[in-house]
Biopython code that builds the backbone (N, CA, C, O; Angstrom):
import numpy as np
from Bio.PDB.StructureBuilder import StructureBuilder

atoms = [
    (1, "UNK", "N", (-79.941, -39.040, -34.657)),
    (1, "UNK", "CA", (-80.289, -39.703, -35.891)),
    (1, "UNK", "C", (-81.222, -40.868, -35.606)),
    (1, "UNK", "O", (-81.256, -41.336, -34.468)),
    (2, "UNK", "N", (-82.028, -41.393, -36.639)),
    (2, "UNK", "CA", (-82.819, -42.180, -36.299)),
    (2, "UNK", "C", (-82.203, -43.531, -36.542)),
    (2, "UNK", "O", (-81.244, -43.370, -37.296)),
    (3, "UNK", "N", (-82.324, -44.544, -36.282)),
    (3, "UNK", "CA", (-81.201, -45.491, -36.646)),
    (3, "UNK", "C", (-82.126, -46.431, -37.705)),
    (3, "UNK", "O", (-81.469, -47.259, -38.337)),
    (4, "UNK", "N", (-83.768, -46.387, -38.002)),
    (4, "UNK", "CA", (-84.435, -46.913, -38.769)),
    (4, "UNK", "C", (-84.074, -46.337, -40.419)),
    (4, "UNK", "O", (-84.628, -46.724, -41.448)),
    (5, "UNK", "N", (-83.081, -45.400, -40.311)),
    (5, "UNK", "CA", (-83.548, -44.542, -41.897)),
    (5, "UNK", "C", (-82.066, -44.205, -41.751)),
    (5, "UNK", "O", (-81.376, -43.987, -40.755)),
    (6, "UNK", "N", (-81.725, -44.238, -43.386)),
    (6, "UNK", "CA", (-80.121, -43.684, -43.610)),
    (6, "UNK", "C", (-80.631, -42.268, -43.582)),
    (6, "UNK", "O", (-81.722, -41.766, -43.855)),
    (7, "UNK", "N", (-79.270, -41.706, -43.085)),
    (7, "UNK", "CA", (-79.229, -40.326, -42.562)),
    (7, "UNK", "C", (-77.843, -39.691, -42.020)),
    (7, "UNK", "O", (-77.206, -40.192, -41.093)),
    (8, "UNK", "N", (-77.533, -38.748, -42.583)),
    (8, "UNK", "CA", (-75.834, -38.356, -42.416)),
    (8, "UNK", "C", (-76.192, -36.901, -41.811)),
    (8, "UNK", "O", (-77.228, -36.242, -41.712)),
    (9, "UNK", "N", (-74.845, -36.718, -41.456)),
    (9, "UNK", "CA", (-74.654, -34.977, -40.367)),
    (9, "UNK", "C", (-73.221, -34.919, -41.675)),
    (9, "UNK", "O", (-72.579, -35.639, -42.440)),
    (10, "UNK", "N", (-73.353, -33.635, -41.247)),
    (10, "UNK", "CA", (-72.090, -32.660, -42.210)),
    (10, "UNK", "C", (-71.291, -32.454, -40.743)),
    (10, "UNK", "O", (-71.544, -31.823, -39.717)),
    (11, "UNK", "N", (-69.990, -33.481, -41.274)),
    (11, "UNK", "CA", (-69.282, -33.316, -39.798)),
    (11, "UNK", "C", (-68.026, -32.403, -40.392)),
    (11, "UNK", "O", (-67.108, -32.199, -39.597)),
    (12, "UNK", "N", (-67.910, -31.837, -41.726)),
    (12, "UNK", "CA", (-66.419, -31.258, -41.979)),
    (12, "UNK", "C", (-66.767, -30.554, -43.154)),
    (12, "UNK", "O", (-67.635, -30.929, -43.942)),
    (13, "UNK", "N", (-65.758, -29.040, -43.320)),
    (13, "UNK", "CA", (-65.730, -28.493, -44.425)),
    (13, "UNK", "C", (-65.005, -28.860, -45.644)),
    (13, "UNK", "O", (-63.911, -29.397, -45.467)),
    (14, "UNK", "N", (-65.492, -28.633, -47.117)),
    (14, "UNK", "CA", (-64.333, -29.025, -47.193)),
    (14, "UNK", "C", (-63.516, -27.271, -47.393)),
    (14, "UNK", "O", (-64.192, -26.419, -46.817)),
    (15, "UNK", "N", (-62.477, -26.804, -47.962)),
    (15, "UNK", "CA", (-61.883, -25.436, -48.006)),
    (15, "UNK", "C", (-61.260, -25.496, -49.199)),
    (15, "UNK", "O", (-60.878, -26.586, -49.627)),
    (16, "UNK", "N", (-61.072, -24.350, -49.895)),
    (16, "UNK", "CA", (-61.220, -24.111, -51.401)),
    (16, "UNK", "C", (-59.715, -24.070, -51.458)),
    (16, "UNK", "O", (-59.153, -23.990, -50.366)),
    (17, "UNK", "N", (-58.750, -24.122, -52.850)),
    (17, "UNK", "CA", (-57.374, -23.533, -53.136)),
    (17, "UNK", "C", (-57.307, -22.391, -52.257)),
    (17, "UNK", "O", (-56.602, -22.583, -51.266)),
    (18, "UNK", "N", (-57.946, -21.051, -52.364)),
    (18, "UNK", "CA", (-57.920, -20.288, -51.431)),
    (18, "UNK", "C", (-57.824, -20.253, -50.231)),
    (18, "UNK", "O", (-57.466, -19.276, -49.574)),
    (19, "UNK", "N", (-58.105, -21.225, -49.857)),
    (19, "UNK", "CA", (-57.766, -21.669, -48.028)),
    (19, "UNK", "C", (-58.862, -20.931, -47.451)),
    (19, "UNK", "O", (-58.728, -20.705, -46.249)),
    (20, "UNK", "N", (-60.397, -20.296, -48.249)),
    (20, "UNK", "CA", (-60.978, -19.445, -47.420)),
    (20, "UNK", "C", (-62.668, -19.955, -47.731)),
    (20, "UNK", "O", (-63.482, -19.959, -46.808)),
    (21, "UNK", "N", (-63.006, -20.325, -48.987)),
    (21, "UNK", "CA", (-63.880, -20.269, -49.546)),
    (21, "UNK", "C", (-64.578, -22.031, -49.054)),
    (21, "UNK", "O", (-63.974, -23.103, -49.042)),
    (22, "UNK", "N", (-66.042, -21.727, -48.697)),
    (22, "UNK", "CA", (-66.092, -23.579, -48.664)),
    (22, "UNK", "C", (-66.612, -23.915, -49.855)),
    (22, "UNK", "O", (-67.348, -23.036, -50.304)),
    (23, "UNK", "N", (-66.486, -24.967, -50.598)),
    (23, "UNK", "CA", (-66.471, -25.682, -51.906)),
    (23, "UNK", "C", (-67.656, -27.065, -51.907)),
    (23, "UNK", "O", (-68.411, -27.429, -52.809)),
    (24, "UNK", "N", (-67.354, -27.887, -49.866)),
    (24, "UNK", "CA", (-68.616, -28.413, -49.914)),
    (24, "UNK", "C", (-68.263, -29.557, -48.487)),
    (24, "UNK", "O", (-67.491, -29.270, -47.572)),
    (25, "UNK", "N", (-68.701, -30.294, -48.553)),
    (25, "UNK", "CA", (-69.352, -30.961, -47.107)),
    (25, "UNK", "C", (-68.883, -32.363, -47.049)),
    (25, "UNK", "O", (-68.880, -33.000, -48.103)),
    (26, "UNK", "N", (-68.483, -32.933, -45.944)),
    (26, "UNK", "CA", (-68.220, -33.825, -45.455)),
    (26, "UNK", "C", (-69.089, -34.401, -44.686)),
    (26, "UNK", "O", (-69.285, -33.988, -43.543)),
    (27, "UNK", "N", (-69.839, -35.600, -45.279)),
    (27, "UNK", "CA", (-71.456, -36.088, -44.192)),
    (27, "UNK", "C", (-70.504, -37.040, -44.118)),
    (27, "UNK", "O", (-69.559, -37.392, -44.824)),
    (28, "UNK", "N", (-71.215, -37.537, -42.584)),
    (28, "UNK", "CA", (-71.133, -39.317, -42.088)),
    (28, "UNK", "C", (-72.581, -39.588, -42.098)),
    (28, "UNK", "O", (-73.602, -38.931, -41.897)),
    (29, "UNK", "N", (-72.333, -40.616, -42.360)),
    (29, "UNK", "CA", (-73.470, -41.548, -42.737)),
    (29, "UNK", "C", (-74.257, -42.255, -41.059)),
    (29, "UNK", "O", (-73.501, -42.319, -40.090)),
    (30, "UNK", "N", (-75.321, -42.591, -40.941)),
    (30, "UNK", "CA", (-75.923, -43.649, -39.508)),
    (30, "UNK", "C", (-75.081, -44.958, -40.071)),
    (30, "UNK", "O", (-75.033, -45.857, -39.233)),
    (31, "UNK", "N", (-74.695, -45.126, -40.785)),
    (31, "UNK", "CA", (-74.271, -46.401, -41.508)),
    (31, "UNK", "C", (-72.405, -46.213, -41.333)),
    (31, "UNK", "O", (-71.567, -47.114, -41.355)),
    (32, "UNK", "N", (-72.250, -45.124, -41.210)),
    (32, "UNK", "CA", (-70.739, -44.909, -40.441)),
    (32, "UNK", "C", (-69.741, -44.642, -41.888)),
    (32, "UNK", "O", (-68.521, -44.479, -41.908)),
    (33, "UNK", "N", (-70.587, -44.657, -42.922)),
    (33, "UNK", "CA", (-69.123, -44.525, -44.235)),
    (33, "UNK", "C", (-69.786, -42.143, -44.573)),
    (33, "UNK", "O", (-70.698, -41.369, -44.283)),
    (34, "UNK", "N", (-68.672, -42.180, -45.200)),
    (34, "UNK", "CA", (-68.696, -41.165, -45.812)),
    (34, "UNK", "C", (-69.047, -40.362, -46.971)),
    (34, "UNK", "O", (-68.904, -40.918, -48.060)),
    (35, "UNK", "N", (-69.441, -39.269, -46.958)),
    (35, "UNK", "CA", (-69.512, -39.355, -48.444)),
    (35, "UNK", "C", (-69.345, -37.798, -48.057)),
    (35, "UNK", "O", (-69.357, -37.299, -46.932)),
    (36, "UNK", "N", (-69.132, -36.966, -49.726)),
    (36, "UNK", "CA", (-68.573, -35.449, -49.995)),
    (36, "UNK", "C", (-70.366, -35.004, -50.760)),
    (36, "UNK", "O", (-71.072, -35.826, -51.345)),
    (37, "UNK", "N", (-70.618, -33.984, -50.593)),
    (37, "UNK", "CA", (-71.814, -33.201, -50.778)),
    (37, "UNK", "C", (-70.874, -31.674, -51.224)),
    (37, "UNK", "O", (-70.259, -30.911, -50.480)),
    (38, "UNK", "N", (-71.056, -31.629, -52.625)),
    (38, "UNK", "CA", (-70.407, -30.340, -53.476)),
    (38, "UNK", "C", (-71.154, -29.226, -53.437)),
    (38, "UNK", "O", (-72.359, -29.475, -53.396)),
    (39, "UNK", "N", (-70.894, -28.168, -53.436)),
    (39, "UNK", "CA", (-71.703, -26.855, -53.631)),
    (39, "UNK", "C", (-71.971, -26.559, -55.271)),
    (39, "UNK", "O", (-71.397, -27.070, -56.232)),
    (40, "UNK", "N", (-72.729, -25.847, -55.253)),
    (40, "UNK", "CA", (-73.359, -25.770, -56.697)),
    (40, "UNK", "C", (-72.465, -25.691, -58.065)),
    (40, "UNK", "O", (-72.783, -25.698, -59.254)),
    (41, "UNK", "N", (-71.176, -25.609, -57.366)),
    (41, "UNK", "CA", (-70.077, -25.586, -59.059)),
    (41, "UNK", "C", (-69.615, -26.754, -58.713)),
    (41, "UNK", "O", (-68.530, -26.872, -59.281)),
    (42, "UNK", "N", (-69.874, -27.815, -58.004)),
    (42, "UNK", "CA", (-69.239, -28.692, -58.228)),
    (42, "UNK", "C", (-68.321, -29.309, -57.793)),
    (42, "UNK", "O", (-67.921, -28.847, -56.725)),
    (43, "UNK", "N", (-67.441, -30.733, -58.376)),
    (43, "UNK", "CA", (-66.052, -30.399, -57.711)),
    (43, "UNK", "C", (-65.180, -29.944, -57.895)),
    (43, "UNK", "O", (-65.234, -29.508, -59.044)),
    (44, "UNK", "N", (-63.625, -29.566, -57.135)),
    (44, "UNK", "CA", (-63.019, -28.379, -57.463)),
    (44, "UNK", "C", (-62.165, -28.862, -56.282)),
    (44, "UNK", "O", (-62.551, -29.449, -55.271)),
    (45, "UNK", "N", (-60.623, -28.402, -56.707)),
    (45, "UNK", "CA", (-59.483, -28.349, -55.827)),
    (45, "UNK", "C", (-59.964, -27.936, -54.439)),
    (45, "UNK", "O", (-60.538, -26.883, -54.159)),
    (46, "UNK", "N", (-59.583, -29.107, -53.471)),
    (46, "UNK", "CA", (-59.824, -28.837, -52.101)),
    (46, "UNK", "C", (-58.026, -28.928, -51.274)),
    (46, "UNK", "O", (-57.188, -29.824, -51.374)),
    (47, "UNK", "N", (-57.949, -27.164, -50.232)),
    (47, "UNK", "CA", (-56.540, -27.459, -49.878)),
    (47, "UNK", "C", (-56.484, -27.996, -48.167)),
    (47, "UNK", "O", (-55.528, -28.502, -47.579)),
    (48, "UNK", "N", (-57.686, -27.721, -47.707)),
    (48, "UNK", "CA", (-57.840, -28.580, -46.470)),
    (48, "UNK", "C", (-59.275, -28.980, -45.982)),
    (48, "UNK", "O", (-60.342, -28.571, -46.438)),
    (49, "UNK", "N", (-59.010, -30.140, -44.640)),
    (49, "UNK", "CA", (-60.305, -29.848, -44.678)),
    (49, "UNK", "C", (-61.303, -29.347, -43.182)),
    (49, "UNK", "O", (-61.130, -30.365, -42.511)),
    (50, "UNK", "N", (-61.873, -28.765, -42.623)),
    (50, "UNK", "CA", (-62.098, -27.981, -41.018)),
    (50, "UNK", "C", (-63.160, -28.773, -40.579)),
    (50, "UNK", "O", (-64.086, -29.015, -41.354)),
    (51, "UNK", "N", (-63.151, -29.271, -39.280)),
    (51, "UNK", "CA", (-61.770, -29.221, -38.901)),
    (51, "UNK", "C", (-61.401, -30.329, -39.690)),
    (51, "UNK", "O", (-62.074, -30.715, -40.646)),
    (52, "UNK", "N", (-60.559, -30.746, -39.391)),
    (52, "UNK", "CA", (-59.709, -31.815, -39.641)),
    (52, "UNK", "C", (-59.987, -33.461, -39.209)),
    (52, "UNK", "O", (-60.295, -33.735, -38.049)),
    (53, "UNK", "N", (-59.872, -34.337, -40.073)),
    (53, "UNK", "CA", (-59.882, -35.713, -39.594)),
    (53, "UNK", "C", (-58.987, -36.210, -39.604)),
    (53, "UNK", "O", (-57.945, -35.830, -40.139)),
    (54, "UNK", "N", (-59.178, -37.212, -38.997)),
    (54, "UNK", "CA", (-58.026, -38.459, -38.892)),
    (54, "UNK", "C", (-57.960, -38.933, -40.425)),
    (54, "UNK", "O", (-58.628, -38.707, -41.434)),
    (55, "UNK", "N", (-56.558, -39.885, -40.032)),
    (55, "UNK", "CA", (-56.059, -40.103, -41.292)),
    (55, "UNK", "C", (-56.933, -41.193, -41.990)),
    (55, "UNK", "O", (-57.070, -40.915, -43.181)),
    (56, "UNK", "N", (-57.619, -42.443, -41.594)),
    (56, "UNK", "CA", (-58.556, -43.486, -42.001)),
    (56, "UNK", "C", (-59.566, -42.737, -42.800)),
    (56, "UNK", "O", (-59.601, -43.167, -43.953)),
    (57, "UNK", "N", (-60.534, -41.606, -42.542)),
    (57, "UNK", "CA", (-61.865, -40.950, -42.917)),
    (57, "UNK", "C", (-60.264, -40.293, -43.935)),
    (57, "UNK", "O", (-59.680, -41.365, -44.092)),
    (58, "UNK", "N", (-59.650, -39.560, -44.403)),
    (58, "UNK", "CA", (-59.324, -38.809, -45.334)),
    (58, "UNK", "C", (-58.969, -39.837, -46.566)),
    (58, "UNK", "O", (-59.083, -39.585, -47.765)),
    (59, "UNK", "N", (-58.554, -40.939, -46.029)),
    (59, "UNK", "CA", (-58.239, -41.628, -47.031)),
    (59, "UNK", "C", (-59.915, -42.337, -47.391)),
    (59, "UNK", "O", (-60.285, -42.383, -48.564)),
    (60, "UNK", "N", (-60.653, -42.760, -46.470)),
    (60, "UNK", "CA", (-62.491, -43.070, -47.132)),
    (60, "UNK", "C", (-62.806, -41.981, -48.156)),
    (60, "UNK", "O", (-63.647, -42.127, -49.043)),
    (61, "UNK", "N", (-62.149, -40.990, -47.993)),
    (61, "UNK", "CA", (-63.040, -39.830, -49.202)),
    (61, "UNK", "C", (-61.660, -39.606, -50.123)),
    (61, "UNK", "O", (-61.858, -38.715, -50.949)),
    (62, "UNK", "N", (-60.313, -40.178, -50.201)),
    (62, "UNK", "CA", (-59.488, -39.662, -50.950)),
    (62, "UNK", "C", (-58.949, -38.386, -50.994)),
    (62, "UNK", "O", (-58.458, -37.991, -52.051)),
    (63, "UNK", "N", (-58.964, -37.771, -50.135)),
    (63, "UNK", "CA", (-58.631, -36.579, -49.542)),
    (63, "UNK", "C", (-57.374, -36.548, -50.714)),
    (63, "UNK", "O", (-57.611, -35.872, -51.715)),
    (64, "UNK", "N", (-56.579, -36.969, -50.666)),
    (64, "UNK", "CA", (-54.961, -36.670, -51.687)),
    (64, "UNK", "C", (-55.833, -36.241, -53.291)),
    (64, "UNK", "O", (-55.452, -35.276, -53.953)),
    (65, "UNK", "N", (-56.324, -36.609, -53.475)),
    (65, "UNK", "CA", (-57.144, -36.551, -55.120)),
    (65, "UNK", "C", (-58.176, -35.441, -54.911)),
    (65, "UNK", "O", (-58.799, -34.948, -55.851)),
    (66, "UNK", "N", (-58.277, -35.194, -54.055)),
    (66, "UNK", "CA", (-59.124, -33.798, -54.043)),
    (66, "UNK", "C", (-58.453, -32.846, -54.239)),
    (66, "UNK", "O", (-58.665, -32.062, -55.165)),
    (67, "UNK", "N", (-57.161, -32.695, -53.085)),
    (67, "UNK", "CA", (-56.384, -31.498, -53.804)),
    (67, "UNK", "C", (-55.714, -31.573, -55.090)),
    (67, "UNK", "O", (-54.930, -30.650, -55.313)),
    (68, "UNK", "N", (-55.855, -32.530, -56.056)),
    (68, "UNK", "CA", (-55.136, -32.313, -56.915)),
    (68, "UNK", "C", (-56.391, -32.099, -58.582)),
    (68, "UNK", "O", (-56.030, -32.113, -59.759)),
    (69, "UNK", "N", (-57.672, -31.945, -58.097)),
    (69, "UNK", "CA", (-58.913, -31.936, -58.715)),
    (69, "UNK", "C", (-58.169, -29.963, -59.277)),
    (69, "UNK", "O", (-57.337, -29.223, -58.753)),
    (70, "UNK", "N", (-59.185, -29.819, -60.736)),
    (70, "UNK", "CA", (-58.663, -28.252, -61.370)),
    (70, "UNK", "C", (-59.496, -27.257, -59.871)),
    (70, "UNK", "O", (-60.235, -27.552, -58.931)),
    (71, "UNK", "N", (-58.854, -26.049, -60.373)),
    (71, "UNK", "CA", (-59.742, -25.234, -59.594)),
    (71, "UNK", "C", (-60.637, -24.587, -59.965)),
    (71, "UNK", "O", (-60.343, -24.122, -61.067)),
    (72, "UNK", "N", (-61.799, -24.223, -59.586)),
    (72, "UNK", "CA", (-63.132, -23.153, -60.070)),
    (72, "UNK", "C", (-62.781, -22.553, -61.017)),
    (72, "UNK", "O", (-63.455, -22.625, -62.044)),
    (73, "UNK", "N", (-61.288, -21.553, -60.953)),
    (73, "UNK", "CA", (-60.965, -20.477, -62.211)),
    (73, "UNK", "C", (-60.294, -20.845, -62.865)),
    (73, "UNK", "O", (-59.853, -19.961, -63.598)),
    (74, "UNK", "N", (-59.615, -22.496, -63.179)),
    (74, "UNK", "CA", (-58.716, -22.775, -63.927)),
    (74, "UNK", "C", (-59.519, -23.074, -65.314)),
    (74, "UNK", "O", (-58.901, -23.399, -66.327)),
]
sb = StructureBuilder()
sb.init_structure("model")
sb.init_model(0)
sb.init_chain("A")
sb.init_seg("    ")
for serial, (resi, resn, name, xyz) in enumerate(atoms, 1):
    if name == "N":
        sb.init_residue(resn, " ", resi, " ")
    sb.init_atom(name, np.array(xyz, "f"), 0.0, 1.0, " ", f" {name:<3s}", serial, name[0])
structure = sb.get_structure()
């Protein structure tokens, strides 16, 4: 990364109710915070996320309130 220019990597999936489908992206930032990048429907019940983070980054994105977001077919 360049450290002159904000700029994030997709370090995590996120994984659909289905446990199969990805729904959308987990970037870190050069600036070190987080943020979620949705796939084209949006947001939508997430039941984990690949791999997996530590507990500090799940709680930066609210990880608990994601899984409880409707799902795609609800």
């Amino acid at each position: 990364m360049n450290e002159d220019k904000i700029e994030g990597v997709a370090i995590a999936n996120l994984i659909a109710a289905d446990e199969e489908t990805i729904v959308g992206w987990i970037y870190r930032w050069n600036t070190g915070a987080l943020a979620i990048r949705w796939d084209m429907h949006g947001p939508q019940r997430v039941s984990k996320i690949f791999p997996d983070l530590c507990d500090a980054d799940k709680a930066e994105i609210d990880f608990a309130s994601l899984t409880q977001l409707p799902c795609r077919n609800d």
